[in-house]
Rosetta silent file (secondary structure, phi, psi, omega in degrees, C-alpha in Angstrom):
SEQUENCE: XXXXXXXXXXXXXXXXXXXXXXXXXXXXXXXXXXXXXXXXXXXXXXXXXXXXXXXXXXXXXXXXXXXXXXXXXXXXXXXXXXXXXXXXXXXXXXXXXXXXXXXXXXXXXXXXXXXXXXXXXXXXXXXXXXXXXXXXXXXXXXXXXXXXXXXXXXXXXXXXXXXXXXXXXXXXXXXXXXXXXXXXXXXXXXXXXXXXXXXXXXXXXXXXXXXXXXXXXXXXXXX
SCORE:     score description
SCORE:     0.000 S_00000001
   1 L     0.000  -41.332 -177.401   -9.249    2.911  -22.192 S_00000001
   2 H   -77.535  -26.206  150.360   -8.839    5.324  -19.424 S_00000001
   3 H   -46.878  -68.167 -162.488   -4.720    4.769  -19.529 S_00000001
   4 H   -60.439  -31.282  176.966   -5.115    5.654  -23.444 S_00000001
   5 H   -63.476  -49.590  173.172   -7.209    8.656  -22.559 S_00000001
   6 H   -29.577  -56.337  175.914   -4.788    9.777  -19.803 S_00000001
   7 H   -49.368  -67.899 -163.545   -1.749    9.456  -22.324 S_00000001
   8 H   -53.755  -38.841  160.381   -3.344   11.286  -24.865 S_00000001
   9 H   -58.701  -50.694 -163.289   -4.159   14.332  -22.687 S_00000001
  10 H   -70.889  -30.977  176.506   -0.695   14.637  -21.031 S_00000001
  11 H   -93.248  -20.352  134.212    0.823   14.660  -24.909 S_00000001
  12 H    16.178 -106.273  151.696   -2.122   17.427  -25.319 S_00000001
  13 H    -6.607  -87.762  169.929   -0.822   18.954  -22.397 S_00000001
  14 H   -31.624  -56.702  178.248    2.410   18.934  -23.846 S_00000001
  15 H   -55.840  -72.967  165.633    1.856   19.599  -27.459 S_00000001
  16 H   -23.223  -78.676 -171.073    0.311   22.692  -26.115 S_00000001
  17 H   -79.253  -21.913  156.668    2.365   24.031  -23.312 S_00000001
  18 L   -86.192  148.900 -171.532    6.392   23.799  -24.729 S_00000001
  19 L   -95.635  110.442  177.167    7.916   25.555  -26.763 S_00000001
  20 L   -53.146  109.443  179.403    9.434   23.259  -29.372 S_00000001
  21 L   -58.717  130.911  174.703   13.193   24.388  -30.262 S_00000001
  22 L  -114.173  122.735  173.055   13.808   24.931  -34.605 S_00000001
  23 L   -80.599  -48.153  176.046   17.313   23.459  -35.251 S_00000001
  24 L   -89.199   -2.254  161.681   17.589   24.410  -39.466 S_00000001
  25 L    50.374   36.359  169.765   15.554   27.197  -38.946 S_00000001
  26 L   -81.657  143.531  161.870   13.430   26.073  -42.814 S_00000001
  27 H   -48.632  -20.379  177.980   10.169   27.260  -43.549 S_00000001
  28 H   -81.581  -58.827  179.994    9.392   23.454  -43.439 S_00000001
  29 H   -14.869  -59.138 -154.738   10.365   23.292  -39.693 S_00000001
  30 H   -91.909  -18.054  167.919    7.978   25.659  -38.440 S_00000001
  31 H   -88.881   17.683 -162.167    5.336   24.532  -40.360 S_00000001
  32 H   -86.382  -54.766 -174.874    5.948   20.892  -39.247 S_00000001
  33 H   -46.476  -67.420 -174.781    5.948   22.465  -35.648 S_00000001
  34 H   -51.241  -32.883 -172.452    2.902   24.357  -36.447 S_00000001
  35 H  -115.955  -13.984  164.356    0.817   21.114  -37.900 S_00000001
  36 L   -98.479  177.334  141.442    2.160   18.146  -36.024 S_00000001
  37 L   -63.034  142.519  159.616    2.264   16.478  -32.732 S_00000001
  38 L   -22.858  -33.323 -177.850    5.172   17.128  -30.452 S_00000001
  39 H   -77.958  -74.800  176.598    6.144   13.597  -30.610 S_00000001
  40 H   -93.537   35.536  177.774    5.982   13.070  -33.900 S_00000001
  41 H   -94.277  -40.670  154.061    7.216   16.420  -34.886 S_00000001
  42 H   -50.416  -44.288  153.123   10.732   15.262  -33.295 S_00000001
  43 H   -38.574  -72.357  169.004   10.623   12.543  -35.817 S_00000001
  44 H   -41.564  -67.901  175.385    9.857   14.708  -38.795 S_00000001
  45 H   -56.357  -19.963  150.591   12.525   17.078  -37.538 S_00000001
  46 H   -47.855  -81.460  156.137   15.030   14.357  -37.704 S_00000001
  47 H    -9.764  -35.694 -161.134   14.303   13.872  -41.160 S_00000001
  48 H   -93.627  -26.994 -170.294   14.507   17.122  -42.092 S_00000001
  49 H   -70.941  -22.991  179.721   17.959   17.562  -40.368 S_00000001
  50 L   -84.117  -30.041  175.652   19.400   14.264  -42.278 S_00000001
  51 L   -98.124   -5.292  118.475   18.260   15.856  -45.552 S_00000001
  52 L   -73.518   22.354  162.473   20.012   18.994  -44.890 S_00000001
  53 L  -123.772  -24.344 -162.676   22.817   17.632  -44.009 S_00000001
  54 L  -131.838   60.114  141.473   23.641   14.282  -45.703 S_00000001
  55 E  -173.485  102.945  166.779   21.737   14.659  -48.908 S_00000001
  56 E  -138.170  175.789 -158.562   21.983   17.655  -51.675 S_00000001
  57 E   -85.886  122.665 -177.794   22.410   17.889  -55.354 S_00000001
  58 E  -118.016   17.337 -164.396   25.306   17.561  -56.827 S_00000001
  59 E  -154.926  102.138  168.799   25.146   17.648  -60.455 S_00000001
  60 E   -99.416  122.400  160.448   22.226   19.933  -62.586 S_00000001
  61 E  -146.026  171.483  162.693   21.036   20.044  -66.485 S_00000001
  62 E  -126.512  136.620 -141.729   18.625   20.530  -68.676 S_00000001
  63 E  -123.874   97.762  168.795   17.715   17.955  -71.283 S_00000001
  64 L    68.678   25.984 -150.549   14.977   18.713  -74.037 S_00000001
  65 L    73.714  -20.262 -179.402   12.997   20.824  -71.590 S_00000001
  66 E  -100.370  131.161  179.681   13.577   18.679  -68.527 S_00000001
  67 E   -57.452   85.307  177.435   15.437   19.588  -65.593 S_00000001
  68 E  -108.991  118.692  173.391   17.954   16.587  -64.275 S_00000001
  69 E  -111.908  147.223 -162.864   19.294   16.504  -61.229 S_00000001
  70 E   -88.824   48.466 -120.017   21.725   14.484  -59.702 S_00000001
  71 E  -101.789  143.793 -179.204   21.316   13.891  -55.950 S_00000001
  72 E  -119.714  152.649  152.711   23.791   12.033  -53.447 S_00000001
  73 E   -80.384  108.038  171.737   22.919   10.215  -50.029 S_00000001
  74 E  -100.894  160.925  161.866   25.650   10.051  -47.111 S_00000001
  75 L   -88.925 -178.375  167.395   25.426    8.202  -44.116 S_00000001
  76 L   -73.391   -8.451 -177.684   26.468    9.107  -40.930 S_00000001
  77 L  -113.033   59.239 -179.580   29.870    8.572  -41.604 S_00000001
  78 L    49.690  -10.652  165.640   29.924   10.892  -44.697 S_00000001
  79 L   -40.578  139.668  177.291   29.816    7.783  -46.972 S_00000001
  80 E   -85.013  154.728 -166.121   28.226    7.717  -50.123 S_00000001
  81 E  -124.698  -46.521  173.113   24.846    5.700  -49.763 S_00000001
  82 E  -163.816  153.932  162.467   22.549    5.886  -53.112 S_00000001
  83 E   -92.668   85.932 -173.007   22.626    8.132  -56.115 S_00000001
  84 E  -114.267  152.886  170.625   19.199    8.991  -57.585 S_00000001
  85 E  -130.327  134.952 -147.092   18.508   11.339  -60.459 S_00000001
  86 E  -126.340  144.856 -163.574   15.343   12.873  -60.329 S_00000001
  87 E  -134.334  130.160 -177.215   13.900   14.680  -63.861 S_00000001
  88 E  -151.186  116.487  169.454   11.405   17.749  -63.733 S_00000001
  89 E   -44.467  102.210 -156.317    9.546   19.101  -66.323 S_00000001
  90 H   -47.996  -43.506 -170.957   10.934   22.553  -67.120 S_00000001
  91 H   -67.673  -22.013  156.302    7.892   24.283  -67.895 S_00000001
  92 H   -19.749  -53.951  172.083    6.472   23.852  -64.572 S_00000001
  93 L   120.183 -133.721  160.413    8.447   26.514  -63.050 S_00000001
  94 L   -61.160  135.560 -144.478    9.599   26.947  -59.679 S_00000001
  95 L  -145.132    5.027  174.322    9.746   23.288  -58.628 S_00000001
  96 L   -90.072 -173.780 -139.078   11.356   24.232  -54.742 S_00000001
  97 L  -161.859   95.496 -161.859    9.169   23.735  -51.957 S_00000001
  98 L   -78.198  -40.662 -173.044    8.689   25.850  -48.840 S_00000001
  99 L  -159.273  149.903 -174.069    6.189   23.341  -46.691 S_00000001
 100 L   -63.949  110.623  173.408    4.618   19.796  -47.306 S_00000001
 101 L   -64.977  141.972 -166.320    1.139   20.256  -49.363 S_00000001
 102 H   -50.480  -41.165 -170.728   -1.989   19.562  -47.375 S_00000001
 103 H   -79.098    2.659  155.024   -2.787   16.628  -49.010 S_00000001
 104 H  -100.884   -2.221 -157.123    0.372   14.666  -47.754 S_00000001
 105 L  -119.707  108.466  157.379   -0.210   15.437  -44.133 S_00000001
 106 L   -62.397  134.548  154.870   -2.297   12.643  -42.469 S_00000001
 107 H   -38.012  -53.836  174.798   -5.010   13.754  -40.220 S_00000001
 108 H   -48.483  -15.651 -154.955   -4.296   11.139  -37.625 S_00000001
 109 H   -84.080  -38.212 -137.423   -0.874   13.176  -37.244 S_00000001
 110 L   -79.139  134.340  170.640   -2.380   16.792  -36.604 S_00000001
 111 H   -42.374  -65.949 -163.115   -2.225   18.593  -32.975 S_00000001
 112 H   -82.647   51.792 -179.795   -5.717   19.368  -33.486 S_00000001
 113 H   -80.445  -48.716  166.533   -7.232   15.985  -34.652 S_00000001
 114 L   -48.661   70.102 -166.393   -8.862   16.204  -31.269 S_00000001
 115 L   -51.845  137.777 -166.429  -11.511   18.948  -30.412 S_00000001
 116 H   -38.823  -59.928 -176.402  -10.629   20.981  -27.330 S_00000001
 117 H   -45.763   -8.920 -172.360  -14.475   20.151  -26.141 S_00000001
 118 H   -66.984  -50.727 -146.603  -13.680   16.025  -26.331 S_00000001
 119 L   -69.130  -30.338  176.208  -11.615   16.715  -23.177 S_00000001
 120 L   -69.763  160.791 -174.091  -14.281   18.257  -21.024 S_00000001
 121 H   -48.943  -64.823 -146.436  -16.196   16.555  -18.131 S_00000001
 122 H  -102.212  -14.250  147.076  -19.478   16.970  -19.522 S_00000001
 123 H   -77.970  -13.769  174.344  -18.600   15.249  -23.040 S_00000001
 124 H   -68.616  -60.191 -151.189  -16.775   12.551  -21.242 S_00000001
 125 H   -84.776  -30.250 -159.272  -19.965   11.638  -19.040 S_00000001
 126 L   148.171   56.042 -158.757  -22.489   12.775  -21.434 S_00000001
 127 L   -42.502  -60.755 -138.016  -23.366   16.110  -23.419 S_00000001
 128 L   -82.485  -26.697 -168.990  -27.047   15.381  -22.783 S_00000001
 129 H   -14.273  -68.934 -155.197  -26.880   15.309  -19.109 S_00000001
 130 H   -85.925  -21.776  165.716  -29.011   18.696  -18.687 S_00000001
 131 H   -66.096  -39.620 -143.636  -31.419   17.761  -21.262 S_00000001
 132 H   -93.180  -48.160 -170.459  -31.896   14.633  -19.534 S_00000001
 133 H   -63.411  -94.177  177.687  -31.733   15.950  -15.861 S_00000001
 134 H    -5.791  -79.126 -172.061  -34.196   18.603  -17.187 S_00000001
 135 H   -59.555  -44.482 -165.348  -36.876   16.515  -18.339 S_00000001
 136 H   -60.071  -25.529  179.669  -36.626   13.572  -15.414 S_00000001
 137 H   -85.663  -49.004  173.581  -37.257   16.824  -12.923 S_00000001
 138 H   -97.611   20.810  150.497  -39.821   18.165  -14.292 S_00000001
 139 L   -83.446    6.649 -172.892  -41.974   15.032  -15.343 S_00000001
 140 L  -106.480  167.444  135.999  -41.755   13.738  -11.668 S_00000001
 141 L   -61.959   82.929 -173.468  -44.417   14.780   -9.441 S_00000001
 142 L  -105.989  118.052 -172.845  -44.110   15.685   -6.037 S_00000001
 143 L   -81.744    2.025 -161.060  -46.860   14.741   -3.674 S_00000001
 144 L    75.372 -147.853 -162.986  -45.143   15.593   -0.345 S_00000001
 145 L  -127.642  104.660 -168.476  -44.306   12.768    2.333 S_00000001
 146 L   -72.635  106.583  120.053  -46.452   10.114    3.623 S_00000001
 147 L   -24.221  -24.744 -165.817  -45.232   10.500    7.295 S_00000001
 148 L   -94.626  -55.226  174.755  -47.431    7.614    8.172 S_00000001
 149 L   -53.959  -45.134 -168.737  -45.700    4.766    5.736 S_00000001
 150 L   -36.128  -64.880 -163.373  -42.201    6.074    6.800 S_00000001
 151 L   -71.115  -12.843  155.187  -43.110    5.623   10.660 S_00000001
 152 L   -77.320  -57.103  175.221  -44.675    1.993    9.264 S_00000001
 153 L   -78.150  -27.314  176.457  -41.739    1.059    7.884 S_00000001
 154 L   -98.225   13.169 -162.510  -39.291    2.444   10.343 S_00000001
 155 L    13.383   91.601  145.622  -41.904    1.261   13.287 S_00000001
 156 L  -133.379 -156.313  141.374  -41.730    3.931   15.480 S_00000001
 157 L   -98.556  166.190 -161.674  -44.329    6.417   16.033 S_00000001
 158 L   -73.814  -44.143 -172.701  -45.214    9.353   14.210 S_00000001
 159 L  -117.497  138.023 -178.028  -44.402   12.187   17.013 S_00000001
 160 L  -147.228   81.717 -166.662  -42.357   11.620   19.489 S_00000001
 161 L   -84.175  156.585 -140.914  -41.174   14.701   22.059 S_00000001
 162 L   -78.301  134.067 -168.601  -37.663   14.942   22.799 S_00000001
 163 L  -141.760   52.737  160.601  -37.746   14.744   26.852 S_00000001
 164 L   -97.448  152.046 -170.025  -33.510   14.030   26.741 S_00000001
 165 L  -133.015  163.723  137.991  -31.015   16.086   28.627 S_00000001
 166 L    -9.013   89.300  140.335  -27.447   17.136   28.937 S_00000001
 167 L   -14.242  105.396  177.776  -25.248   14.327   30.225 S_00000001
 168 L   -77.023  146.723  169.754  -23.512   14.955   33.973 S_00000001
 169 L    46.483   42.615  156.432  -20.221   14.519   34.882 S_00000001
 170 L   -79.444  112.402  169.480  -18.707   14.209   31.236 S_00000001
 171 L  -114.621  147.438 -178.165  -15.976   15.711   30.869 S_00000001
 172 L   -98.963  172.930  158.844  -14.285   16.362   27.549 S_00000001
 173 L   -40.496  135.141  166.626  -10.540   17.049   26.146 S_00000001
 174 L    48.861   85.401 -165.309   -8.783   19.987   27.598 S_00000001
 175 L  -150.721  -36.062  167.467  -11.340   20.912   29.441 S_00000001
 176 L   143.578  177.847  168.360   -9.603   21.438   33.059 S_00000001
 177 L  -131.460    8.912  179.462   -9.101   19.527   36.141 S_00000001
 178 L    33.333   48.939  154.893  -10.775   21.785   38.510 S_00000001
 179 L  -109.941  126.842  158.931   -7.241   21.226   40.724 S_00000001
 180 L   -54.489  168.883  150.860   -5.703   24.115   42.448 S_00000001
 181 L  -106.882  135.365 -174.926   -1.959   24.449   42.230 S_00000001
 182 L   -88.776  124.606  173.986   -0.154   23.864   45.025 S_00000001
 183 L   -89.160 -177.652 -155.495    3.119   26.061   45.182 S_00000001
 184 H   -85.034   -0.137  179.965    6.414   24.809   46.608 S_00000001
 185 H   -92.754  -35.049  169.967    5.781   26.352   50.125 S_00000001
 186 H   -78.813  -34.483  163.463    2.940   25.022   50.635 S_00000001
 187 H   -66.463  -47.556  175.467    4.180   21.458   49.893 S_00000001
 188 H   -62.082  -45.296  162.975    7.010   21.842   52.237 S_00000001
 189 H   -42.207  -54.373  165.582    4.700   23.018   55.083 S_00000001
 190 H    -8.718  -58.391  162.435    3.128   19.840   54.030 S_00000001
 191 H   -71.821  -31.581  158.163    5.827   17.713   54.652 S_00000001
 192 H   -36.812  -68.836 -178.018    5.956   19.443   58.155 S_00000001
 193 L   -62.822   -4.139  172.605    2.748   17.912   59.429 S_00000001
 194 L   -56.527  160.593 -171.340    4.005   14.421   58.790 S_00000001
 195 L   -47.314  127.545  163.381    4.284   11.972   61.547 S_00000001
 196 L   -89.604 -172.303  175.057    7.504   12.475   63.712 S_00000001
 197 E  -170.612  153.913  177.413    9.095    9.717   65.236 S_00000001
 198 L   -82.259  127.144  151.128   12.441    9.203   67.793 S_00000001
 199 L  -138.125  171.649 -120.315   15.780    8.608   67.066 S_00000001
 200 L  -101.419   45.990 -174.575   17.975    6.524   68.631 S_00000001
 201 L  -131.189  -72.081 -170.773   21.195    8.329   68.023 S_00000001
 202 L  -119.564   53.691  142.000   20.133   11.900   69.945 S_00000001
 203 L    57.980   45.276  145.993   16.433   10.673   71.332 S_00000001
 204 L  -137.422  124.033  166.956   14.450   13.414   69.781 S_00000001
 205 L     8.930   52.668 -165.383   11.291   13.571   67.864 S_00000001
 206 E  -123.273 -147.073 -178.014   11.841   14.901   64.441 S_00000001
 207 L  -157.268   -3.347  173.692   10.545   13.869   60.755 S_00000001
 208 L  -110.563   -2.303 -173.747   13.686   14.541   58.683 S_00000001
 209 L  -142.505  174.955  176.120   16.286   12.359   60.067 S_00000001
 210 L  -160.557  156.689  175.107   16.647    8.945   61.635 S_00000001
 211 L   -55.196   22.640  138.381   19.956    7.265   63.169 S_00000001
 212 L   -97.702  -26.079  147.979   21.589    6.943   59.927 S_00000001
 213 L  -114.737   37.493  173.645   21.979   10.384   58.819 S_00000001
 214 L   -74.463  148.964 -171.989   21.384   12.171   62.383 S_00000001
 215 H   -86.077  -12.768  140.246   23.740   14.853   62.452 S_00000001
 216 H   -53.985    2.944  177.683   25.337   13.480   66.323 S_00000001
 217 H  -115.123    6.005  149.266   26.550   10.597   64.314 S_00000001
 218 L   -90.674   -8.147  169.524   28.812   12.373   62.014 S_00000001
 219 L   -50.527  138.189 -169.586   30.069   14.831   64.665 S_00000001
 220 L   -76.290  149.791 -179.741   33.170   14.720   65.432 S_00000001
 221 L   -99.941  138.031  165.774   33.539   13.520   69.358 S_00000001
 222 L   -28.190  137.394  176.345   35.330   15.966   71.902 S_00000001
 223 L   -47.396    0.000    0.000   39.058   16.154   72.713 S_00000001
């Protein structure tokens, strides 16, 4: 049901919001346009385009008072299809026909079979809603809050003061590291105070080298 509602709104929607193109530009078009759905107004206009194209009169008299006309059918390939001869009572008068009389035009067909108001919220759910609402609010009775049954039912006690604090030493997101920054000078000094130690290429004390890169063992030796 809620698929069929869905549908029916979006060709609504539709019906509504495009502007429908008139190919024969007939007085029947636009009122077809004007009185159908979108959907099946495309239908209709098909019709109308096959009978102004592949079907006119080709032979007229009058007989006794009566009008007879001769009418051919084509196909799509210009073929002839049926013949009919159709007889109209002279005295009648003008016997053409600008738009389709009301009383051929199903209801079910019509943009507006639907009232705008079906579509709202509050006829979907319930038109009465506020009548309903209305009454249920003011027939209740409010006595205030038994405090005592709550505190029965939730067994605690009835008062209870709050004697909780602040958490310590939480810390949250982005919040800091309470660390200095050390700059790159100070790091190097750093590296200073490390341990020294001897080596055994030119016997002295240092912290940056050892007898594999001391700089007496790549020296060149004297002449």
């Amino acid at each position: 049901m809620d698929t069929q509602r869905y549908n029916q709104r979006v060709a609504e929607h539709q019906t509504e919001t495009r502007v429908t193109e008139l190919k024969t530009g007939l007085p029947i078009e636009k009122q077809c346009m004007l009185v159908y759905s979108q959907t099946l107004f495309y239908e209709v206009r098909k019709e109308i385009q096959k009978g102004l194209l592949l079907c006119f009169i080709t032979k007229q008299e009058e007989v006794d008072g009566v009008k007879v006309y001769s009418v051919t059918h084509l196909d799509k390939r210009s073929s002839v299809v049926n013949e009919y001869t159709v007889k109209v009572d002279a005295a009648a008068g003008d016997s053409t026909f600008d738009a389709i009389p009301e009383k051929y035009i199903m209801a079910r067909w019509r943009r507006d079979v639907l009232p705008r108001y079906v579509f709202r919220v509050d006829a979907r759910y319930g038109g009465m809603k506020d009548e309903v609402m209305g009454k249920g609010v003011g027939d209740t009775s409010h006595d205030g809050v038994n405090e005592h049954v709550i505190a029965n039912l939730l067994r605690v006690p009835e008062e209870v003061e709050g004697s909780c604090s602040n958490p310590q030493g939480i810390r949250n997101k982005d919040c800091g590291t309470n660390r200095r920054l050390v700059e790159p000078g100070e790091k190097a000094a750093n590296r200073k105070k490390k341990t020294t130690r001897q080596c055994k290429t030119c016997f002295e004390f240092v912290s940056d080298n050892d007898s594999r890169n001391c700089p007496l063992k790549n020296k060149d030796p004297a002449p």
